[in-house]
N, CA, C and O atoms as a Tinker XYZ file with bonds, in Angstrom:
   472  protein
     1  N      0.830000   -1.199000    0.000000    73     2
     2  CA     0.000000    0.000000    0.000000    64     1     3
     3  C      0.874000    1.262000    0.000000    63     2     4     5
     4  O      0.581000    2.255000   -0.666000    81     3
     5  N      2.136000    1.160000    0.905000    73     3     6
     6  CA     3.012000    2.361000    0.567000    64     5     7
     7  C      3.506000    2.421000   -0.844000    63     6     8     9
     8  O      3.453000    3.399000   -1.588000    81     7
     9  N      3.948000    1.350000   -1.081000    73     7    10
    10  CA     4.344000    1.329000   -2.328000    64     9    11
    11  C      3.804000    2.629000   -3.306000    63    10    12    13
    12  O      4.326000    3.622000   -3.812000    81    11
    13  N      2.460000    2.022000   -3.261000    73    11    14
    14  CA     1.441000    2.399000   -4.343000    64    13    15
    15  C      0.964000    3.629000   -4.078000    63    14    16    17
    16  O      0.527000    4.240000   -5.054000    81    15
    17  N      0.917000    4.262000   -2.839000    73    15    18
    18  CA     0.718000    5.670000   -2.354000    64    17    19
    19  C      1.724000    6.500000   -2.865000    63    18    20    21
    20  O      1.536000    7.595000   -3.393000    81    19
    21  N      3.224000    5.718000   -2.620000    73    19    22
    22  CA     4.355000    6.635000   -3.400000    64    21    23
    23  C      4.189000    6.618000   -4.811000    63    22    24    25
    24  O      4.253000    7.729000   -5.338000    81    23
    25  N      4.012000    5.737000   -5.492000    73    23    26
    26  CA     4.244000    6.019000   -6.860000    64    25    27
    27  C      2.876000    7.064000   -7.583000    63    26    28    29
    28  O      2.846000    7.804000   -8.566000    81    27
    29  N      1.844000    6.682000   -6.547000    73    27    30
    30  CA     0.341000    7.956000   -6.756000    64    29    31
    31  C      1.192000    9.203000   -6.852000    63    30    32    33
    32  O      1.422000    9.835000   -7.883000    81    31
    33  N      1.705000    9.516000   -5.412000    73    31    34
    34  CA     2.057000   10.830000   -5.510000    64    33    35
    35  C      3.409000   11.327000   -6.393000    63    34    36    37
    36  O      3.729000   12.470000   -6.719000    81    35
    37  N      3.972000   10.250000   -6.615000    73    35    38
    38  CA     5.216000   10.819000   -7.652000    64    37    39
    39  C      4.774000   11.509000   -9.123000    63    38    40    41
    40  O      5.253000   12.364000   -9.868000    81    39
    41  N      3.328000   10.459000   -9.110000    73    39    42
    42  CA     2.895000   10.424000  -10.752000    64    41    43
    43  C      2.110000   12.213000  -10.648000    63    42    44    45
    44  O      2.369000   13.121000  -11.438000    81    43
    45  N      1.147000   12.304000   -9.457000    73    43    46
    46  CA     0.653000   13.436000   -9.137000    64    45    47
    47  C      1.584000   14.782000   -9.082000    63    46    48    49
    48  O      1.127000   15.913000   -9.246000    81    47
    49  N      2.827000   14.513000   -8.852000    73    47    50
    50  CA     3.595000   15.871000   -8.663000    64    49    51
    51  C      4.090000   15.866000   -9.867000    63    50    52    53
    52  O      4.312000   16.955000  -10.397000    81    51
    53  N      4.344000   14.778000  -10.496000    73    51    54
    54  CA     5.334000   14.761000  -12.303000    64    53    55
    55  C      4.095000   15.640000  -12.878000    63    54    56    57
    56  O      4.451000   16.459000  -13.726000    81    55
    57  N      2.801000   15.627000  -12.598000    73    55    58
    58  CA     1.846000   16.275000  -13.523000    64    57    59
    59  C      1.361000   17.554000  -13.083000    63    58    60    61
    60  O      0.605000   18.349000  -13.642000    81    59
    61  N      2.155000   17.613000  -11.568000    73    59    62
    62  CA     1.184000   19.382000  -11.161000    64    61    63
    63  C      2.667000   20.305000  -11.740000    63    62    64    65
    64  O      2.595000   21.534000  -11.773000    81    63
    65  N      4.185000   19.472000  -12.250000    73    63    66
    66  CA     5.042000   20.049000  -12.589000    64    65    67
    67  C      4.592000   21.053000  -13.710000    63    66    68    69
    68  O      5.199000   22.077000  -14.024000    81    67
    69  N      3.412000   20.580000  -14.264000    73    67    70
    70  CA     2.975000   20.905000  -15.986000    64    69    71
    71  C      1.884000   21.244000  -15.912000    63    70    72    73
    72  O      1.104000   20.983000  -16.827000    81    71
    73  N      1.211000   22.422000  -14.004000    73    71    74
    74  CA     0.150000   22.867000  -14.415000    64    73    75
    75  C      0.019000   23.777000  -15.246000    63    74    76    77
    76  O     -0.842000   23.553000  -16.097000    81    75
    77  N      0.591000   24.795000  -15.326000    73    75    78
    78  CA     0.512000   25.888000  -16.457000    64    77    79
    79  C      0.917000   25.216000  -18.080000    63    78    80    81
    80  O      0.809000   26.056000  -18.973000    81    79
    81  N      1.321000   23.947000  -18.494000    73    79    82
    82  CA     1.517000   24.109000  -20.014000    64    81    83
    83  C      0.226000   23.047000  -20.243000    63    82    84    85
    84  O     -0.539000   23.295000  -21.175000    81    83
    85  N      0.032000   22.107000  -19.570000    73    83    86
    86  CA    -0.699000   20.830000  -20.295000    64    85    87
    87  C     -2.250000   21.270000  -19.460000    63    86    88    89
    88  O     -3.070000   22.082000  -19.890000    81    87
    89  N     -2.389000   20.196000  -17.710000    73    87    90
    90  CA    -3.608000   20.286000  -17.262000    64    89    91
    91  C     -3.377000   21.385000  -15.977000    63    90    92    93
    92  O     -2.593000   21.196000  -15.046000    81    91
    93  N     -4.492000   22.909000  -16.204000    73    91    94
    94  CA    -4.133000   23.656000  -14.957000    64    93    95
    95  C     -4.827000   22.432000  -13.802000    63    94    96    97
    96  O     -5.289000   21.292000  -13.860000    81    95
    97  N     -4.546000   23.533000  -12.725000    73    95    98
    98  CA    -4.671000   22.862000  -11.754000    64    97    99
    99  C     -6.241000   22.344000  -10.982000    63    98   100   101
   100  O     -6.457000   21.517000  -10.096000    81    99
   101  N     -7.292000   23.370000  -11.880000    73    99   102
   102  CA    -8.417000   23.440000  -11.347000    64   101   103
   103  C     -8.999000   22.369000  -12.072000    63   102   104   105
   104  O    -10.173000   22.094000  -11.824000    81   103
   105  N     -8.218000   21.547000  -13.148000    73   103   106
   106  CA    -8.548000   20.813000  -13.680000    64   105   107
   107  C     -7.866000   19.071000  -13.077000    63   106   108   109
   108  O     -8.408000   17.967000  -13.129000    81   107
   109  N     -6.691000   19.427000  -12.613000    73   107   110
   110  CA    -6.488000   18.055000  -12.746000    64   109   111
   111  C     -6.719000   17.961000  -11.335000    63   110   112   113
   112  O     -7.025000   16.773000  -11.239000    81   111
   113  N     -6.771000   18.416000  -10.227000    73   111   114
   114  CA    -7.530000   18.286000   -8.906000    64   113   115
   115  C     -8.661000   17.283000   -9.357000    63   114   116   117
   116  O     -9.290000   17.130000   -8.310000    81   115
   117  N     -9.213000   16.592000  -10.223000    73   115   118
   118  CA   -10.126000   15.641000  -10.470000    64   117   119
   119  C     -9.119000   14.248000  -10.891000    63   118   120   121
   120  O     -9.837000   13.251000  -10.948000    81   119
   121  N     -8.401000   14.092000  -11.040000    73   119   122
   122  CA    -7.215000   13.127000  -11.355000    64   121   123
   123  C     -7.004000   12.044000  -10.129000    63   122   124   125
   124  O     -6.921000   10.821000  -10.240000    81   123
   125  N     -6.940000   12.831000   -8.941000    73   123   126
   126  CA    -6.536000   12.517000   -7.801000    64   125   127
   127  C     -7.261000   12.406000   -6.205000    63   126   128   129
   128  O     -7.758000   13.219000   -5.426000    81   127
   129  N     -7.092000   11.378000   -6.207000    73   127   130
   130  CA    -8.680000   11.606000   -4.350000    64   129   131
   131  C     -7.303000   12.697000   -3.424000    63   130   132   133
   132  O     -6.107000   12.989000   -3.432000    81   131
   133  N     -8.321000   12.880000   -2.880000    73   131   134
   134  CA    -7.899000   14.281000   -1.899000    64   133   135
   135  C     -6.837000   14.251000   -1.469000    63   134   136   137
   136  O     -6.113000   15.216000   -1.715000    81   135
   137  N     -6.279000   13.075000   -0.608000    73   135   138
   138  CA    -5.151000   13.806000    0.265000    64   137   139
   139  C     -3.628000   13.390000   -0.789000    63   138   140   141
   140  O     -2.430000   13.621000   -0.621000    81   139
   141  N     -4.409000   12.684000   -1.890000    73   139   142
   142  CA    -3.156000   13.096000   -2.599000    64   141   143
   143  C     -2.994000   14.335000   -3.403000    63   142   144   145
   144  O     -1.821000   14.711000   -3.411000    81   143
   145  N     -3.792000   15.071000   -4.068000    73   143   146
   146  CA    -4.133000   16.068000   -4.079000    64   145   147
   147  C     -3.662000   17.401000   -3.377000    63   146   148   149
   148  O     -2.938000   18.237000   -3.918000    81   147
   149  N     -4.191000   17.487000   -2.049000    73   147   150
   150  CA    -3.684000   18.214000   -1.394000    64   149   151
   151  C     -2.193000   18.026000   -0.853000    63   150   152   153
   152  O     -1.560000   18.973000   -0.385000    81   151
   153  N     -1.756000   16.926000   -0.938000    73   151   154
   154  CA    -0.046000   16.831000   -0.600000    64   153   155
   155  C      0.933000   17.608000   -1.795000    63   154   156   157
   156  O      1.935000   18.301000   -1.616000    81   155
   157  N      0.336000   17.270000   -2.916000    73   155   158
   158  CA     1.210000   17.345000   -4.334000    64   157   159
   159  C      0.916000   19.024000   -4.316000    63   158   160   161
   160  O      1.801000   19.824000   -4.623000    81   159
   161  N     -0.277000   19.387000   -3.965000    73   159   162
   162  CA    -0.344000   21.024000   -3.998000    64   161   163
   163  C      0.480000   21.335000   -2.822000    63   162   164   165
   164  O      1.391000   22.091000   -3.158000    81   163
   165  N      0.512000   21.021000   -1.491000    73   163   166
   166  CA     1.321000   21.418000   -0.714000    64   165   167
   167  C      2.835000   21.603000   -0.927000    63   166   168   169
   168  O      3.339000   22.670000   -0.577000    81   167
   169  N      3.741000   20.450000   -1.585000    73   167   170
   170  CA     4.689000   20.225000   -2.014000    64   169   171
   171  C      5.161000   21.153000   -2.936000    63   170   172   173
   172  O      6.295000   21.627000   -2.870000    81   171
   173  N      4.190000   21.487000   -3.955000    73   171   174
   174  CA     4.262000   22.405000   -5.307000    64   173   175
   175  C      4.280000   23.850000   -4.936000    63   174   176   177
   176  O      5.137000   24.444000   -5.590000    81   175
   177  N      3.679000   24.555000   -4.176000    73   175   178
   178  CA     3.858000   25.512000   -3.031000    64   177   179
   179  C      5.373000   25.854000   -2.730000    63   178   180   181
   180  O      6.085000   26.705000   -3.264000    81   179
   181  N      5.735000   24.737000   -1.484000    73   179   182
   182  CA     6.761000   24.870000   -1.324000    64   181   183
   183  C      7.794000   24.760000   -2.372000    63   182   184   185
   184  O      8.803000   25.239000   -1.855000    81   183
   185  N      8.096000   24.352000   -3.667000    73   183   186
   186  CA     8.934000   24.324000   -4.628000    64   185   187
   187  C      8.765000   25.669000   -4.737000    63   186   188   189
   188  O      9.582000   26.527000   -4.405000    81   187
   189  N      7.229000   25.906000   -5.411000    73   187   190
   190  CA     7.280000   27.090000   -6.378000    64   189   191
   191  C      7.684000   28.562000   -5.126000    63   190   192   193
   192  O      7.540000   29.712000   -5.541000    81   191
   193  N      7.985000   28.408000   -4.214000    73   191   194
   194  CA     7.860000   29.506000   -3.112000    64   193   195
   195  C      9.603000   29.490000   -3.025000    63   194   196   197
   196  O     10.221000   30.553000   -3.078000    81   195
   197  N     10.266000   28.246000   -2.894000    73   195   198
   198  CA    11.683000   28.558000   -3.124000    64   197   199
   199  C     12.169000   29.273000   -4.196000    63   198   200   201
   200  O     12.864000   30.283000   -4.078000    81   199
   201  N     11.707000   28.613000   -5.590000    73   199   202
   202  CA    12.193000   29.449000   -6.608000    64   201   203
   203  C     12.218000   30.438000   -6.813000    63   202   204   205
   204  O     13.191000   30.989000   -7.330000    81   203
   205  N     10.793000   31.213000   -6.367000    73   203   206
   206  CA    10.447000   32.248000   -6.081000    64   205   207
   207  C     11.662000   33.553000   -5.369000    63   206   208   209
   208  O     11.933000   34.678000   -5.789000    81   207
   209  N     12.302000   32.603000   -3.857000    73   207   210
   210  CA    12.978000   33.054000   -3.727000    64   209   211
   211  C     14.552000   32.972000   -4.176000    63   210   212   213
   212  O     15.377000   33.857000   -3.948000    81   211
   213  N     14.731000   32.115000   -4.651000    73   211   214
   214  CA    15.657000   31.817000   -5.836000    64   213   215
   215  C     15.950000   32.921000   -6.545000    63   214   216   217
   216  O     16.816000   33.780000   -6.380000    81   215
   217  N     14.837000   32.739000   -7.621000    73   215   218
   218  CA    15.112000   34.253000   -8.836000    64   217   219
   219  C     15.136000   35.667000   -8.135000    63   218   220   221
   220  O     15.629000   36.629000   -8.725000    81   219
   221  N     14.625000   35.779000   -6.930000    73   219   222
   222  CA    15.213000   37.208000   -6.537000    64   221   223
   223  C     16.427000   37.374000   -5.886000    63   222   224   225
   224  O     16.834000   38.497000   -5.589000    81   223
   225  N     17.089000   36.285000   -5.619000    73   223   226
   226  CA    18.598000   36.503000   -5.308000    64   225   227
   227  C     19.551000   36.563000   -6.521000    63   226   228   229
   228  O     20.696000   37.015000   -6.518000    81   227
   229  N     18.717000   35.901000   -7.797000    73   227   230
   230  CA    19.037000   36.005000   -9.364000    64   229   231
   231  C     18.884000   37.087000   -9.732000    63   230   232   233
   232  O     19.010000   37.305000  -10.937000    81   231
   233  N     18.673000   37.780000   -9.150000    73   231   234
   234  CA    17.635000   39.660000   -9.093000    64   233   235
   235  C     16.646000   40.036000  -10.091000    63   234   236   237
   236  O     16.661000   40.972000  -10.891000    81   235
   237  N     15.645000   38.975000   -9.855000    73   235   238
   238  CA    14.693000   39.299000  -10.236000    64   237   239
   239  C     13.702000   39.987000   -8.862000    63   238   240   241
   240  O     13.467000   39.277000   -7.885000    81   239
   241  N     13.309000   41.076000   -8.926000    73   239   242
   242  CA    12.996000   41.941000   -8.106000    64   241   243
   243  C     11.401000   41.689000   -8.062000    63   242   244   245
   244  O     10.990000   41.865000   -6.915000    81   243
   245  N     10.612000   41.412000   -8.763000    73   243   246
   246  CA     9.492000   40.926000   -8.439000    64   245   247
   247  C      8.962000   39.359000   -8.702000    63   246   248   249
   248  O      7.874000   38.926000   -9.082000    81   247
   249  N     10.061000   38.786000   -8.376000    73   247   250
   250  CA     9.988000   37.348000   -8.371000    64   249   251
   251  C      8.322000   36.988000   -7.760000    63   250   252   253
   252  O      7.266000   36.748000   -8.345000    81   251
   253  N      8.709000   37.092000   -6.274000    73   251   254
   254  CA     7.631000   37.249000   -5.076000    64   253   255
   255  C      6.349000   37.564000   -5.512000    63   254   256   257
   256  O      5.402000   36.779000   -5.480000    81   255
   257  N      6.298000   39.131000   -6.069000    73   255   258
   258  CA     5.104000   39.378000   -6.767000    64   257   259
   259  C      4.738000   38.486000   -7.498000    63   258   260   261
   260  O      3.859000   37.747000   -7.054000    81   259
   261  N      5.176000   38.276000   -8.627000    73   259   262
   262  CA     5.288000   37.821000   -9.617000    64   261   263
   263  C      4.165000   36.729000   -9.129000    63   262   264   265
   264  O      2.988000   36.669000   -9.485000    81   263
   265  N      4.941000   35.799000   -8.117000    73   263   266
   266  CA     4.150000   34.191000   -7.854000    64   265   267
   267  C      2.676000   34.661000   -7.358000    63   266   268   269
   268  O      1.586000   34.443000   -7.887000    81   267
   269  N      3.102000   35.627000   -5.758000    73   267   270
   270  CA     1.857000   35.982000   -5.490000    64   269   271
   271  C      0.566000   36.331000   -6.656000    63   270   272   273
   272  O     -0.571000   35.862000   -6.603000    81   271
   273  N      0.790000   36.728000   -7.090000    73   271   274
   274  CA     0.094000   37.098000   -8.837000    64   273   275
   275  C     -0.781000   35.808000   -9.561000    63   274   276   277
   276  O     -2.003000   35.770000   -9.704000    81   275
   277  N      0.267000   34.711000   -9.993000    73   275   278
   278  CA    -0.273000   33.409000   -9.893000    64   277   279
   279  C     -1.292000   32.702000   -9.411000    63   278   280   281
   280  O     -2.361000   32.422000   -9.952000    81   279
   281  N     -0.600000   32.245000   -7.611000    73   279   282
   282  CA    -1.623000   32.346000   -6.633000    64   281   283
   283  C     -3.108000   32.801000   -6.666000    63   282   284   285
   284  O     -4.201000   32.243000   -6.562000    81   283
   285  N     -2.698000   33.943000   -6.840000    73   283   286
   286  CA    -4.633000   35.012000   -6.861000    64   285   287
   287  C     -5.128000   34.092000   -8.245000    63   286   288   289
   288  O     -6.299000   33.723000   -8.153000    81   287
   289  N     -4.427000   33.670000   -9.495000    73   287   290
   290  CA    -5.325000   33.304000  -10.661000    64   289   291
   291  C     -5.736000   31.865000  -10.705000    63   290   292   293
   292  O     -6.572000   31.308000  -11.416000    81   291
   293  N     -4.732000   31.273000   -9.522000    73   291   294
   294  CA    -5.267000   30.037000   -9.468000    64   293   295
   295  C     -6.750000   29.949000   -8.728000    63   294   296   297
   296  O     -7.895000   29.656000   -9.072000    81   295
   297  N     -6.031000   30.398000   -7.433000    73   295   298
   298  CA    -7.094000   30.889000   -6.282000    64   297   299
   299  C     -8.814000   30.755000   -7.331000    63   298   300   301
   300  O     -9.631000   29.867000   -7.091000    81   299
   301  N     -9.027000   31.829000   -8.438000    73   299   302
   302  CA    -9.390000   32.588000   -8.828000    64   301   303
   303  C    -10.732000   31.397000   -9.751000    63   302   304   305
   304  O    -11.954000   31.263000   -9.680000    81   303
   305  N     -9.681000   30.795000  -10.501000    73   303   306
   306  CA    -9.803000   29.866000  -11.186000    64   305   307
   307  C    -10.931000   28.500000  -10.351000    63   306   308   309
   308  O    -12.006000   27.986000  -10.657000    81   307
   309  N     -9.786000   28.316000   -9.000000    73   307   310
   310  CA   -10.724000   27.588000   -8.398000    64   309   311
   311  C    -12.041000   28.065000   -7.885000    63   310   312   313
   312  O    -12.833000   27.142000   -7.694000    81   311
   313  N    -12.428000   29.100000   -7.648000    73   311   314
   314  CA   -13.639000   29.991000   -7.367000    64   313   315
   315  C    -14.589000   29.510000   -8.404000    63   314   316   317
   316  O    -15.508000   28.699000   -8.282000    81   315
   317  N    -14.171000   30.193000   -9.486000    73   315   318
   318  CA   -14.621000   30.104000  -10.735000    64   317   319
   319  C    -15.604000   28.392000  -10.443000    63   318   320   321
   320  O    -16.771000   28.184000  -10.111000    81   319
   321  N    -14.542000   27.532000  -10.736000    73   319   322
   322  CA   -14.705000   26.358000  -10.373000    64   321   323
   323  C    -15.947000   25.643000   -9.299000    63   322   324   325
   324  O    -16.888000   24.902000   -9.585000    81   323
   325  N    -15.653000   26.020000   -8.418000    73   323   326
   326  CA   -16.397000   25.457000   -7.642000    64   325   327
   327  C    -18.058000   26.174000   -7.511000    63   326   328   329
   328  O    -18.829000   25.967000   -6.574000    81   327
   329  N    -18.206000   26.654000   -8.171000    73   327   330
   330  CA   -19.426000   27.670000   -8.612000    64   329   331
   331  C    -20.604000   26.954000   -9.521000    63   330   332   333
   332  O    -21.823000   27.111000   -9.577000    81   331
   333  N    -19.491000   25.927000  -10.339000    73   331   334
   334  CA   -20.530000   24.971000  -11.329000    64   333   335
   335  C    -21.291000   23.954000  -10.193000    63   334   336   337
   336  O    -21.499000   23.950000   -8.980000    81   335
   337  N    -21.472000   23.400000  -10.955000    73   335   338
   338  CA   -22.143000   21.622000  -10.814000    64   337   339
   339  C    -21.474000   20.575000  -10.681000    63   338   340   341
   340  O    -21.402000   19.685000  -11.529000    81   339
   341  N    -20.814000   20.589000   -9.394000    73   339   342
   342  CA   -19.924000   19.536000   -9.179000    64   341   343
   343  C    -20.533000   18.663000   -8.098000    63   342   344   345
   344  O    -21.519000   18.924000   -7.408000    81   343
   345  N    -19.733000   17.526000   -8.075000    73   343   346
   346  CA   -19.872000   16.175000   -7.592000    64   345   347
   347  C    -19.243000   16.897000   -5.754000    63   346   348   349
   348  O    -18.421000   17.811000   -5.691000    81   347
   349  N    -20.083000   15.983000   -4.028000    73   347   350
   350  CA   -20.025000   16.609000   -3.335000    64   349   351
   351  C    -18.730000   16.572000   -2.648000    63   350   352   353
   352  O    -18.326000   17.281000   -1.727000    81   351
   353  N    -17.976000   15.307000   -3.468000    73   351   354
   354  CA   -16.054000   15.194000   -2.972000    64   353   355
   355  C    -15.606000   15.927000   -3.783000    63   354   356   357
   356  O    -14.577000   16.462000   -3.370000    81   355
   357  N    -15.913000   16.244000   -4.853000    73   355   358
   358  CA   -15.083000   17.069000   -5.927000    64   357   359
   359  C    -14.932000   18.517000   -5.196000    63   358   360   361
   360  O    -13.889000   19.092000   -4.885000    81   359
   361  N    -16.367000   18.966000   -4.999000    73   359   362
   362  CA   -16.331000   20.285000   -4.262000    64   361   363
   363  C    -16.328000   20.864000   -3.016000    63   362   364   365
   364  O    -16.656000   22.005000   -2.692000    81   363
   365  N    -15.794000   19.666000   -2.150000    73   363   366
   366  CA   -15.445000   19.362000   -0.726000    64   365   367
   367  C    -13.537000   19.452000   -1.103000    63   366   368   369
   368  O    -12.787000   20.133000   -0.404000    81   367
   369  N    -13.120000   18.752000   -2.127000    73   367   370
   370  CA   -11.898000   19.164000   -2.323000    64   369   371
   371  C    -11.309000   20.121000   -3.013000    63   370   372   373
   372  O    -10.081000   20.212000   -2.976000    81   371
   373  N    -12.141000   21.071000   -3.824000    73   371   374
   374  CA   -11.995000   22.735000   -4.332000    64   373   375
   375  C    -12.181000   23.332000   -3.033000    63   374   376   377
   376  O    -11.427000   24.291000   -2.868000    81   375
   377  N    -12.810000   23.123000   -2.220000    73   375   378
   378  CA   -13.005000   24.238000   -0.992000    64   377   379
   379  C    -11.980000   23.984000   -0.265000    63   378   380   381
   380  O    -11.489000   25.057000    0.084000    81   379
   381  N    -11.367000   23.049000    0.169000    73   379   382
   382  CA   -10.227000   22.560000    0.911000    64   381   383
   383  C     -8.965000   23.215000    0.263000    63   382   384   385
   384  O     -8.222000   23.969000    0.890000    81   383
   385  N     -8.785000   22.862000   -1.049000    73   383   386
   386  CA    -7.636000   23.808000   -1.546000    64   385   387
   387  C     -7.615000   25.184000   -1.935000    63   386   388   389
   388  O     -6.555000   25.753000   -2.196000    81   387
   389  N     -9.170000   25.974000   -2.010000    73   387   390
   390  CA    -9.090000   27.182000   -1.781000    64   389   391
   391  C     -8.443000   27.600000   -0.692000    63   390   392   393
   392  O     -7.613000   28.509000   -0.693000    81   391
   393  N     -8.914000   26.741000    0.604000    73   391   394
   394  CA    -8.489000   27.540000    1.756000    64   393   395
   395  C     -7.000000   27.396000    2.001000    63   394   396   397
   396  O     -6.357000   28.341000    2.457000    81   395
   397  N     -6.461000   26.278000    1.719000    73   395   398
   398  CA    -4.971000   26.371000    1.554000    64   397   399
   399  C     -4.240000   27.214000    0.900000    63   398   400   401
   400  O     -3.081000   27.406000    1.267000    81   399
   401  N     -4.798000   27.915000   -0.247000    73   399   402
   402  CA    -4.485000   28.234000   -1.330000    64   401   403
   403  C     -4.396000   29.960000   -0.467000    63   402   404   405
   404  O     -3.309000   30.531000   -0.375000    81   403
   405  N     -5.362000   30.427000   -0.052000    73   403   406
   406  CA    -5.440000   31.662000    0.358000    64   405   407
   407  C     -4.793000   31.399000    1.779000    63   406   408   409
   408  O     -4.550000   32.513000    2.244000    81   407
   409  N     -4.492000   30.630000    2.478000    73   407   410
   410  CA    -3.341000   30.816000    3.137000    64   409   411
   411  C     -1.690000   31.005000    2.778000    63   410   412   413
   412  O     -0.761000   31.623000    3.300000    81   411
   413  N     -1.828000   30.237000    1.744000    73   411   414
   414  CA    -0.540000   30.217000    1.080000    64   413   415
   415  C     -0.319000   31.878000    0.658000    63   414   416   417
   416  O      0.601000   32.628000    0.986000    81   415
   417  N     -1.377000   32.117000   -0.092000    73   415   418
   418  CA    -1.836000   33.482000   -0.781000    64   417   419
   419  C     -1.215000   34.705000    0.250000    63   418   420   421
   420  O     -0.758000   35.751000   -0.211000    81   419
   421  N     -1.261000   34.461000    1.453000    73   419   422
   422  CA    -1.167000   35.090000    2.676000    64   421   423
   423  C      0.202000   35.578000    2.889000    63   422   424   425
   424  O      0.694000   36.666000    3.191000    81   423
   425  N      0.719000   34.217000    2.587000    73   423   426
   426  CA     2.641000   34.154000    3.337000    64   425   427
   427  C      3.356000   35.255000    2.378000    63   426   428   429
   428  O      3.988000   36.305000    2.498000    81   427
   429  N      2.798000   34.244000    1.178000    73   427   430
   430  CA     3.914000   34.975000   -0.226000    64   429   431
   431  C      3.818000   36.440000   -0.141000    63   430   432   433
   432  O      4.756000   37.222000   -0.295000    81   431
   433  N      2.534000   36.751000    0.133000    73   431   434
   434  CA     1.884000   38.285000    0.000000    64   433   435
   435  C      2.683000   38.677000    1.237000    63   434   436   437
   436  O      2.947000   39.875000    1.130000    81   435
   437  N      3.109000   38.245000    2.207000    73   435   438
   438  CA     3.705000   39.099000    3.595000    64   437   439
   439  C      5.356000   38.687000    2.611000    63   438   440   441
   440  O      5.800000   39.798000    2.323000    81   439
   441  N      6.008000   37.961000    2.232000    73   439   442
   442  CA     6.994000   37.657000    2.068000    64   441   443
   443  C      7.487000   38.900000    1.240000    63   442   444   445
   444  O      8.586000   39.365000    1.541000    81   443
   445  N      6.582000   39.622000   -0.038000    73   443   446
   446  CA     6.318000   40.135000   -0.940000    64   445   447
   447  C      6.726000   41.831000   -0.170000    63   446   448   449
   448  O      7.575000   42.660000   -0.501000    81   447
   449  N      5.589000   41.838000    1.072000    73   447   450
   450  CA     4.917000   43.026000    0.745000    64   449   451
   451  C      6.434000   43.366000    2.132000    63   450   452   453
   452  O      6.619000   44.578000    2.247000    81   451
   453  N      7.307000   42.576000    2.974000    73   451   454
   454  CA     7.897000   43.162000    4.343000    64   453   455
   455  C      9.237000   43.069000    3.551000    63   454   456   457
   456  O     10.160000   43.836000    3.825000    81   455
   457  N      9.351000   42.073000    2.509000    73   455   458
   458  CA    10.875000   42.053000    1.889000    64   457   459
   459  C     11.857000   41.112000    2.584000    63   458   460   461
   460  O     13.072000   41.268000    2.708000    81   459
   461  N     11.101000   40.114000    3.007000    73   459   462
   462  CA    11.746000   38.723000    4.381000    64   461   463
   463  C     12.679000   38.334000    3.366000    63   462   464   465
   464  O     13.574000   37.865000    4.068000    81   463
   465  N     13.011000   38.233000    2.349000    73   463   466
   466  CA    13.822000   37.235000    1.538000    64   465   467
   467  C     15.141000   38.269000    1.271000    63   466   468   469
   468  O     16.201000   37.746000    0.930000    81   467
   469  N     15.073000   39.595000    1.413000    73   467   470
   470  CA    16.523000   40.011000    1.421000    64   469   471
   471  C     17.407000   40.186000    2.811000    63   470   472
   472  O     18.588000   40.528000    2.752000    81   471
């Protein structure tokens, strides 16, 4: 069963690598039952929040923004989303990663707005 939990979530993060070119995210959140789901978004967070601070030591100066920016369209997206006609786990797990999502939304935006990364 571990086995098979790891290779779920390996396959789940190889594909949230490619939310912006192939499936966004408000889409493939149906791919996956929840807490794998919410791990691979948690994980993806933390990547995309290093890089983040990455490219501004690369001096990119609105790196931070930049993601925070993202964030709000995913956020945004999932709103959008959960507004239709969905199934009551489907939209038990859009509401769950909204709220993660606008916590996350939270940090980057303080990270952004106090300048913690220089």
């Amino acid at each position: 069963m571990q086995v098979t939990l790891k290779d779920v979530l390996e396959t789940a993060k190889q594909t949230a690598d490619m939310w912006e070119f192939e499936k966004q995210r408000h889409i493939w959140l149906e791919d996956y039952c929840a807490q794998i789901a919410l791990l691979a978004t948690c994980v993806m967070w933390t990547e995309e929040t290093a890089r983040a601070f990455d490219e501004h030591e690369g001096g990119s100066e609105t790196a931070m923004k930049d993601y925070y920016l993202m964030i709000v369209l995913r956020i945004s997206k999932l709103i959008e989303r959960v507004r239709t006609d969905l199934g009551g786990d489907l939209r038990n797990k859009i509401i769950t990663v909204i709220t993660i999502d606008v916590h996350s939304r939270d940090v980057v935006d303080k990270f952004a707005a106090t300048k913690m990364y220089d």
